[in-house]
KOLVEXKE-243309 format. One line per 4 residues: number of its first residue (from 1); their letters; for each residue x, y, z of N, C-alpha, C. Coordinates in pm, 1 decimal, always signed. Atoms other than C-alpha are relative to their C-alpha. Layout:
NUM> a> X Y Z X Y Z X Y Z; ...
This chain:
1> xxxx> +108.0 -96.0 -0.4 +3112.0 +26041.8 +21337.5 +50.8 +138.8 +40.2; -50.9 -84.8 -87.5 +3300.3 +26296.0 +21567.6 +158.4 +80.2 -120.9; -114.8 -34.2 +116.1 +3608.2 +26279.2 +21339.7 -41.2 -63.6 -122.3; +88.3 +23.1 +130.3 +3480.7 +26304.6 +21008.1 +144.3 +20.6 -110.4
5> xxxx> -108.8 -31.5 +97.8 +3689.4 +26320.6 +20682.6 +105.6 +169.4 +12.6; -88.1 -139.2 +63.3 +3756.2 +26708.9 +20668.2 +96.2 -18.7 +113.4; -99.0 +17.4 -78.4 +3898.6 +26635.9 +21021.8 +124.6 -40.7 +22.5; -30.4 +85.9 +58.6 +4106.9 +26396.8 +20932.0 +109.7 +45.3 -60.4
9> xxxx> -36.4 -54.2 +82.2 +4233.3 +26564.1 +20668.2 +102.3 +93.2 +35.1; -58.6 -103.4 -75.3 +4324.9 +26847.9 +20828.0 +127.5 -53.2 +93.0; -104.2 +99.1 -69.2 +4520.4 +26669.9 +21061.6 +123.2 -63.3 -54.0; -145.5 +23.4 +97.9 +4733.9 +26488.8 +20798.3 +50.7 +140.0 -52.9
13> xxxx> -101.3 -96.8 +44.9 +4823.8 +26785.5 +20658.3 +90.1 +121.2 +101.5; -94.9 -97.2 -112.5 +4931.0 +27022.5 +20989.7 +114.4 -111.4 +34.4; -123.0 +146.3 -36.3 +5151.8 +26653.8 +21066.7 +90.7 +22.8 -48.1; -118.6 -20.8 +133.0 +5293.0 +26693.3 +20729.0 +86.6 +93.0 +25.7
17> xxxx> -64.8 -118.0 +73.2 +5347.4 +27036.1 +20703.3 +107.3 +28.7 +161.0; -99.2 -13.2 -123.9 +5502.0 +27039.5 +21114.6 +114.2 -99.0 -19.1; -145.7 +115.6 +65.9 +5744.8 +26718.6 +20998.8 +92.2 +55.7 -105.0; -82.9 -45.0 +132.9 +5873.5 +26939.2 +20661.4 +82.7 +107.0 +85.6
21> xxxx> -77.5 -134.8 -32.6 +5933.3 +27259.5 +20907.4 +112.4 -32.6 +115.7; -104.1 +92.5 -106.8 +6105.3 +27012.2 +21185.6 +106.3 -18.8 -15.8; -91.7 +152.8 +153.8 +6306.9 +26735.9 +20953.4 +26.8 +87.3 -93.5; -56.2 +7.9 +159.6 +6319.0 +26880.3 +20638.4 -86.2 -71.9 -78.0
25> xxxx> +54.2 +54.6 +134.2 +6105.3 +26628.6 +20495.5 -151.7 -75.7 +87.0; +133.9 +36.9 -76.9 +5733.0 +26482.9 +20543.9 +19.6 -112.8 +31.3; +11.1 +111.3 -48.0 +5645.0 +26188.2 +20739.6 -150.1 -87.7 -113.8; +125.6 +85.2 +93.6 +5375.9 +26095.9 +20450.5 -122.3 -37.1 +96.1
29> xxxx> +51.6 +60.8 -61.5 +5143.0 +26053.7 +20685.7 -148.1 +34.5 -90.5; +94.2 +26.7 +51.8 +4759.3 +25971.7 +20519.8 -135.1 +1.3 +83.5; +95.0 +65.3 -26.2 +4414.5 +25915.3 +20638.9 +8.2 -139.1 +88.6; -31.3 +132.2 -21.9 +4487.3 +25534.8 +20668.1 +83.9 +15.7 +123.4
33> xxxx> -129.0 +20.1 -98.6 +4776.5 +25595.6 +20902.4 -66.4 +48.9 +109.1; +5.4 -67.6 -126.0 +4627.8 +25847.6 +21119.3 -98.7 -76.1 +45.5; +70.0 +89.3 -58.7 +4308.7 +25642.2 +21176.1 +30.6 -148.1 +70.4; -85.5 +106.5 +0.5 +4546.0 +25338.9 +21226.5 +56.5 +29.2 +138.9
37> xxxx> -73.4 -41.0 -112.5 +4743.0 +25564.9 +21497.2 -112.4 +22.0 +126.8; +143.9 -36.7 -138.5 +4385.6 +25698.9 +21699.3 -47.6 -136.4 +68.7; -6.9 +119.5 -52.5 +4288.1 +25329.0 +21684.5 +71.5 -64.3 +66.4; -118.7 +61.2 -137.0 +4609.3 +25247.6 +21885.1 -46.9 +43.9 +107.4
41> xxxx> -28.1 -73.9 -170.6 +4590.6 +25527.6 +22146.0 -143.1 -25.9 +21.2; +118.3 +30.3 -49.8 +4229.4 +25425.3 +22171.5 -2.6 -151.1 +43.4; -54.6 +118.7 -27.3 +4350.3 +25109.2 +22239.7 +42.3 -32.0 +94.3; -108.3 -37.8 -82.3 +4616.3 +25197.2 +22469.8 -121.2 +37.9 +111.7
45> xxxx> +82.4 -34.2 -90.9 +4367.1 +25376.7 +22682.0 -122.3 -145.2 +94.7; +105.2 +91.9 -82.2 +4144.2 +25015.0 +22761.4 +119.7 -60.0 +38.9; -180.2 +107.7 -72.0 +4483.8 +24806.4 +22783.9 +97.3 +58.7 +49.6; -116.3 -45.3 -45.4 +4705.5 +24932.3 +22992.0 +117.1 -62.7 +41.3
49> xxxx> -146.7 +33.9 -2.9 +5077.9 +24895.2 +22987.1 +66.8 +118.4 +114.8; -112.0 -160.9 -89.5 +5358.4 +25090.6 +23195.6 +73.7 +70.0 -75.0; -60.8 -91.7 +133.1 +5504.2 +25214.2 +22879.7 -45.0 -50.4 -113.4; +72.0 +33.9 +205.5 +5369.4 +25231.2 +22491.7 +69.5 -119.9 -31.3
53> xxxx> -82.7 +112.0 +65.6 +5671.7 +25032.4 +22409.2 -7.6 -165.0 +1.0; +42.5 +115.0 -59.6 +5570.6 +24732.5 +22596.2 -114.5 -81.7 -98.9; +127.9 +52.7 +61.8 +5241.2 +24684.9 +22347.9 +116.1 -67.0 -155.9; -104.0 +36.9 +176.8 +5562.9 +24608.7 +22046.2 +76.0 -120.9 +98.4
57> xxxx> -106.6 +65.9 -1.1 +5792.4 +24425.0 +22310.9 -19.7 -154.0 -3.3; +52.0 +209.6 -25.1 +5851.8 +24041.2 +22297.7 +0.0 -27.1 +88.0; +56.2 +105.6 -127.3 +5800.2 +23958.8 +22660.5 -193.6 +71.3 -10.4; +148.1 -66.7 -81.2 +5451.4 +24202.6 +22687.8 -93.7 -19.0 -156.4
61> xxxx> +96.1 -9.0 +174.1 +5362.5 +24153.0 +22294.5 -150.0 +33.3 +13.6; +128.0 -11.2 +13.2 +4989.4 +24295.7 +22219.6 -45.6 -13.3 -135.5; -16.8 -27.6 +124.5 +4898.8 +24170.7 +21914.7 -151.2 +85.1 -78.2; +182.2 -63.4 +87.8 +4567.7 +24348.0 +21832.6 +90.3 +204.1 -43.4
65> xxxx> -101.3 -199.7 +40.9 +4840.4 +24728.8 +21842.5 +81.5 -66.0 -57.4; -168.9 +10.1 +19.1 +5167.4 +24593.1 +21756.1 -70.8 -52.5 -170.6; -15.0 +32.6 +118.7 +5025.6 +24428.0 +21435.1 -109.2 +109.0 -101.1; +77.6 -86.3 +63.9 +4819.7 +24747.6 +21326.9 +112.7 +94.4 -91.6
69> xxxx> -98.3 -93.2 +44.5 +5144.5 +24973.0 +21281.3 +147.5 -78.2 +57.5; -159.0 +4.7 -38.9 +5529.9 +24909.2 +21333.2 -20.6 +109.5 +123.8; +4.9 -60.8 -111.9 +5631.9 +25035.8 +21680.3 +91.2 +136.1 -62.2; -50.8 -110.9 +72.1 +5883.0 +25294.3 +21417.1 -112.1 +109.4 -36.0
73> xxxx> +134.1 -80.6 +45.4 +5567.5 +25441.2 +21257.1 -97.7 +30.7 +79.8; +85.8 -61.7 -132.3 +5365.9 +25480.7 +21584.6 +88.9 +141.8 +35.5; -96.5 -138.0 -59.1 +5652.9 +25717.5 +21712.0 -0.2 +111.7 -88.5; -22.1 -103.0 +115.6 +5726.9 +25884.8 +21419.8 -136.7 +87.9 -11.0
77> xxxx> +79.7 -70.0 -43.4 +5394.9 +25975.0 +21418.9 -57.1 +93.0 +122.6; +30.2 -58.3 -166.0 +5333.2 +26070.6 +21781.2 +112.5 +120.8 +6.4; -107.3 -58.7 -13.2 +5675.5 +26264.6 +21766.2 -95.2 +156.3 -122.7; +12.7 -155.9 +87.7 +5524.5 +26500.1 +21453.0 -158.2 -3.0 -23.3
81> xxxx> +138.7 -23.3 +29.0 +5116.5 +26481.9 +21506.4 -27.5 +147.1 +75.0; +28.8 -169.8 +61.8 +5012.8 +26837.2 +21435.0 -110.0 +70.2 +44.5; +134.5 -37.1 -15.7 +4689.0 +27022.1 +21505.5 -61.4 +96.6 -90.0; +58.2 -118.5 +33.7 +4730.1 +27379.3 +21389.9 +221.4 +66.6 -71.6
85> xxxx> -134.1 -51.6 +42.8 +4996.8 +27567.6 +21197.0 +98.6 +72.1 +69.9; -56.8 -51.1 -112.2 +5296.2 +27634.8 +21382.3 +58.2 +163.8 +5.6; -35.5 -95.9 +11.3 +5365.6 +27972.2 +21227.9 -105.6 +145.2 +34.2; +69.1 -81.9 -23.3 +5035.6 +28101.3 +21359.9 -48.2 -28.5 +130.1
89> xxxx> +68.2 +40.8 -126.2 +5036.3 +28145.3 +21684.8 -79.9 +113.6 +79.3; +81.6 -78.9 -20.2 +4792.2 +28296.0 +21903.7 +44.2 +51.1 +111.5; +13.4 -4.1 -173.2 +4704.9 +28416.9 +22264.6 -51.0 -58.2 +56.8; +72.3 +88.8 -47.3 +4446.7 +28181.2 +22322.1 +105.8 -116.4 +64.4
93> xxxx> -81.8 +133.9 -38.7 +4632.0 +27902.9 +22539.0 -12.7 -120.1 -22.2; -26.0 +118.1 +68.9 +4512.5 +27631.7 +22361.8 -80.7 +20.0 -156.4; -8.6 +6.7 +118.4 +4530.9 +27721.4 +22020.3 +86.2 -148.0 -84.3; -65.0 +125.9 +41.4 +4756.2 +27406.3 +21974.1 -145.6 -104.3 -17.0
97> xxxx> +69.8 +110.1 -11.0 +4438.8 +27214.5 +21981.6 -158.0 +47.7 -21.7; +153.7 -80.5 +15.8 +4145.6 +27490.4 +21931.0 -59.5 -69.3 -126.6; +1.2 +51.0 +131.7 +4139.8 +27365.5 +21554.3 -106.0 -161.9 +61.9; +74.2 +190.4 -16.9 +3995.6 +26983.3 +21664.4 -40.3 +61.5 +86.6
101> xxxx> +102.7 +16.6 -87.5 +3837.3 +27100.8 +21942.9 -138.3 +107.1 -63.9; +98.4 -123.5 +78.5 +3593.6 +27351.0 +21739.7 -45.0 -73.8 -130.9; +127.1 +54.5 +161.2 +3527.1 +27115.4 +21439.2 -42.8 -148.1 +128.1; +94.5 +126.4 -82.2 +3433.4 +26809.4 +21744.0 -118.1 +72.8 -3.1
105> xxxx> +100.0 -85.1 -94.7 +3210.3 +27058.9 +21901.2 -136.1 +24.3 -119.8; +125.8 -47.9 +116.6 +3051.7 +27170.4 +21543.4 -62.6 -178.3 +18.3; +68.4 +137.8 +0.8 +2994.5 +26781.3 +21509.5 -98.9 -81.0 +105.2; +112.1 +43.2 -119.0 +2845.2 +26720.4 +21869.9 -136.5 +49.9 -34.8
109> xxxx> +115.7 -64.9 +40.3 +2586.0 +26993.7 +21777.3 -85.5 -65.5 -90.3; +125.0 +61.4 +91.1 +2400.6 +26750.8 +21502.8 -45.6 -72.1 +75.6; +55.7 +78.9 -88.4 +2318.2 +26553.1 +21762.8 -107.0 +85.5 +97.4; +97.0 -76.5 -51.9 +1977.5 +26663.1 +21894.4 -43.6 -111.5 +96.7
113> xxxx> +48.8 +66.5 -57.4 +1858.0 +26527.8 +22192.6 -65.4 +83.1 +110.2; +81.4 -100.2 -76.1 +1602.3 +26669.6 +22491.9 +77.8 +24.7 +123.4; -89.0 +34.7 -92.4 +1758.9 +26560.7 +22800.4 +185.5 -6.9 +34.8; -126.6 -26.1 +39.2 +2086.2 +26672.0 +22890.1 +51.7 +34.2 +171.9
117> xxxx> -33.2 -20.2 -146.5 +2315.8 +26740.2 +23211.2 +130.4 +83.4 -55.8; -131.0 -45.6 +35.7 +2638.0 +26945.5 +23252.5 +64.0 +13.4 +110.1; -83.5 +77.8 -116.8 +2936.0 +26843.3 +23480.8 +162.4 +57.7 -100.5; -167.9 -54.8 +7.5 +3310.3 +26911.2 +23476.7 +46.5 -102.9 +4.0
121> xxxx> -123.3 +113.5 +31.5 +3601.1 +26688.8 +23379.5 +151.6 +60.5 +1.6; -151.3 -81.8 +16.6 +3926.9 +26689.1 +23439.0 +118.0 -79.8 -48.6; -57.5 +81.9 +87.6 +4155.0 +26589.9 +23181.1 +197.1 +31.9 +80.2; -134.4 +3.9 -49.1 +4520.2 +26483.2 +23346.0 +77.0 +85.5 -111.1
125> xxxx> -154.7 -50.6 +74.5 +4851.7 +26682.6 +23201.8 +60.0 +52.8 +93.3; -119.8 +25.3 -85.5 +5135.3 +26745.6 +23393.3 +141.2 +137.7 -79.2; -85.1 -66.2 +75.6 +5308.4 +26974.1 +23135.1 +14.3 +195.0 +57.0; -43.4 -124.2 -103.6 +5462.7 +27318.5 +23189.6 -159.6 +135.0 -28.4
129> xxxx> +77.3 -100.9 +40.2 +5121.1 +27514.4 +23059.8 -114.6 -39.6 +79.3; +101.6 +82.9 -39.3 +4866.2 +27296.6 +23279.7 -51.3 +101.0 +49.1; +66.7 -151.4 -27.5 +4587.0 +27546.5 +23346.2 -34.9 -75.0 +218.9; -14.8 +66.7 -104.7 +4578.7 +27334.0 +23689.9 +54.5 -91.1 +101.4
133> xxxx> -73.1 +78.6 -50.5 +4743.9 +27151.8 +23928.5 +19.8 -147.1 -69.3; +23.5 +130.5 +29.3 +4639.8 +26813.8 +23790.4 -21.4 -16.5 -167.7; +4.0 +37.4 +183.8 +4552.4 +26909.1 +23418.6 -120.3 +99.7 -15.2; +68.8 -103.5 +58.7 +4299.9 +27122.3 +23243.5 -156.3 -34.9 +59.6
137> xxxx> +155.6 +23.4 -38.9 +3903.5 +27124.3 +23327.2 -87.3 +36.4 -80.3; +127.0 +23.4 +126.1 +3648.7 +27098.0 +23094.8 -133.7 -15.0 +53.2; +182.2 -67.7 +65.3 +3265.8 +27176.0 +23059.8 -88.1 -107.6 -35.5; +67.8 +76.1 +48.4 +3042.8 +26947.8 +22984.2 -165.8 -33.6 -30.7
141> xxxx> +156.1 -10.9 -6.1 +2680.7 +26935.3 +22845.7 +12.8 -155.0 -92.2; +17.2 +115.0 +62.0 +2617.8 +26578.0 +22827.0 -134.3 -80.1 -23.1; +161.7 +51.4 +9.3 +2275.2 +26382.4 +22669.2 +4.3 -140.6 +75.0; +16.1 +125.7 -74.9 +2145.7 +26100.1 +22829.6 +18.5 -123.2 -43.3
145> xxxx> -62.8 +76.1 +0.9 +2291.4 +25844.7 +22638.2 +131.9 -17.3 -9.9; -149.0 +20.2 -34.4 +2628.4 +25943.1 +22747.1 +70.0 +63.9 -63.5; -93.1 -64.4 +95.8 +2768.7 +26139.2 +22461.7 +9.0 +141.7 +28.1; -26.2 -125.4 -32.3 +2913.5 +26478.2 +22487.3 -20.4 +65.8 -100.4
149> xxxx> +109.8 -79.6 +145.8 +2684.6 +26715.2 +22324.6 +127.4 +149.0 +23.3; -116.1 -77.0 -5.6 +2929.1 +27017.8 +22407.9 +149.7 +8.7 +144.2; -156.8 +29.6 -117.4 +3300.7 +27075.5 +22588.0 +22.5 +181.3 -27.2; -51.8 -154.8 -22.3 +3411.8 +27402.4 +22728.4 +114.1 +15.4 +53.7
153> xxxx> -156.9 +68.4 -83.8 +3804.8 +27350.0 +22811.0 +55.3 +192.3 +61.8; -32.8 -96.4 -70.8 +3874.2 +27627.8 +23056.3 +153.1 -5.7 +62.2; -109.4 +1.5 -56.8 +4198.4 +27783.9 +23159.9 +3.2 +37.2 +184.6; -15.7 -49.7 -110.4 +4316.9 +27843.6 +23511.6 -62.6 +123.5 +45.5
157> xxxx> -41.3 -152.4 -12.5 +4349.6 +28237.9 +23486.4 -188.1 +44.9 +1.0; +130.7 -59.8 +23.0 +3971.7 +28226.1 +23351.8 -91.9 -21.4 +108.8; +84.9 +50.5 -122.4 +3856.3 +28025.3 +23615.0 -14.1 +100.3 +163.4; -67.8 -121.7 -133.9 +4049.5 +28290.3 +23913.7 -154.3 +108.5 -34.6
161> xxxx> +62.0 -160.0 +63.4 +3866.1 +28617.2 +23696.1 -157.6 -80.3 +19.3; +159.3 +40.9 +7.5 +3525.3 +28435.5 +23719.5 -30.9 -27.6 +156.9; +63.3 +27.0 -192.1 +3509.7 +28311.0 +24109.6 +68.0 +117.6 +13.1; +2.6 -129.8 -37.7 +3669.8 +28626.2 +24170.4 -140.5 +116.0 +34.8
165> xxxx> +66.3 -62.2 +45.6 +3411.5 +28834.1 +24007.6 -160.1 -56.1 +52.4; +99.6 +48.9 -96.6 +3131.9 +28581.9 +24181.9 +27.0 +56.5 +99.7; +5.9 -27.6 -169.8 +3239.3 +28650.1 +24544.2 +30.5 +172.4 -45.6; +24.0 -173.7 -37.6 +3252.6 +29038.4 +24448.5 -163.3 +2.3 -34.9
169> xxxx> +166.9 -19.8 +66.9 +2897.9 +29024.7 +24330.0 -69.6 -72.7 +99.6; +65.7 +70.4 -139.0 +2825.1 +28792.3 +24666.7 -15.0 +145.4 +81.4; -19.5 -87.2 -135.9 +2951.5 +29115.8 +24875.1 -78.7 +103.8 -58.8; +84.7 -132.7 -20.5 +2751.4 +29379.2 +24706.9 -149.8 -51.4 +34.9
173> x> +153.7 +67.4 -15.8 +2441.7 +29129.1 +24762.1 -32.6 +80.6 +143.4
């Protein structure tokens, strides 16, 4: 529902076209495959292992992942999955990922519902751009049967310039 065809789509082809400018040559990757690959890491996320590899090995075998894809064609994929073209880059700090997060968001919006709440999340990363100690923080206007009607993924820097700009607007109170 969320990831719809054009999504999808899109996706195979930034994969592609980041595997040709990598390698040299595409990883073919399809529709079929990539839905094949989300269904893993959505997978991965209820079953947990101490490493991916473990869901392919023969003492930890999982056969509901391991017999969806070859543990070769999981990587290969994971190694060149794409978002946004790498020759256009921005200032926005997560332009690597603005692309899918802006066609979810259009897709949350058909969802009409009355009742709604909004709460913060905080999505782990560890990497050298983490807008936070622990990982990025996100927005959330969620309806009451649980689904996330919109996401607002905030950086660090924006977060400083905004409580800043609160506690100056406390002191002229």
């Amino acid at each position: 529902m969320f990831f719809d065809d054009a999504l999808l789509e899109m996706i195979t082809y930034q994969s592609n076209l980041y595997s040709e400018q990598r390698s040299g040559t595409s990883i073919n990757m399809n529709k079929n495959k990539l839905t094949d690959f989300l269904a893993i890491e959505l997978s991965m996320g209820i079953v947990k292992m101490s490493a991916y590899t473990d869901y392919w090995s023969v003492q930890f075998r999982y056969d509901k992942i391991a017999d969806i894809m070859p543990l070769k064609k999981y990587q290969e994929i994971r190694c060149y999955l794409y978002f946004v073209d790498n020759n256009s880059i921005s200032d926005d700090r997560f332009y690597k990922i603005r692309p899918v997060m802006d066609h979810v968001r259009r897709n949350f919006l058909k969802i009409q519902e009355e009742r709604m709440s909004i709460d913060e999340m905080m999505v782990p990363y560890k990497g050298k751009k983490a807008g936070w100690q622990w990982g990025f923080k996100l927005f959330l206007r969620c309806v009451i049967s649980g689904m996330v009607y919109v996401s607002c993924l905030m950086a660090a820097m924006i977060h400083f310039e905004i409580s800043h700009l609160m506690n100056k607007k406390r002191l002229l109170e």
